[in-house]
N, C-alpha and C positions, 0 to 999 in steps of 0.2 A: 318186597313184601312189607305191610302195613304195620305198625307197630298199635297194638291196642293199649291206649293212655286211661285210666280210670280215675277221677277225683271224687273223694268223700269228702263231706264235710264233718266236723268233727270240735270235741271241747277237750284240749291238754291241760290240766292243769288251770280250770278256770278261766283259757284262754280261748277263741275261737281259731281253731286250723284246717287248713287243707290238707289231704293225705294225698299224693298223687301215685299211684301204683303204676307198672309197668313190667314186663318180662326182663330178666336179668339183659343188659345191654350198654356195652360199658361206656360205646359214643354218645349215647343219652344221658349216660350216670355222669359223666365230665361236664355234659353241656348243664344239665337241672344243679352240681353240684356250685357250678358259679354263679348261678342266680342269688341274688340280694334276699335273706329271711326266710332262707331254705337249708334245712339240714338233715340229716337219715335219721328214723326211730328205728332204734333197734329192735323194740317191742312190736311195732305194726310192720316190720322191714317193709317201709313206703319213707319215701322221702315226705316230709312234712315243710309246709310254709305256715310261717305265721303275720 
């Protein structure tokens, strides 16, 4: 089964970011969690790059 990925684009804090959303999924959450400039909002619960 397909995993639906969704990116917003978006302004933190004056910054320019990506939100990338996805259904709770924890071999996703491990892999996007090691990516370089990527970390979770808790506010938007979406992982954010900046």
């Amino acid at each position: 089964m397909a995993i639906e990925i969704k990116y917003e684009l978006a302004n933190h804090n004056g910054k320019d970011v990506i939100y990338i959303h996805f259904e709770r999924n924890l071999e996703l959450n491990e892999r996007v969690k090691k990516l370089v400039g990527v970390k979770w909002s808790n506010s938007k619960k979406a992982w954010m790059y900046t």
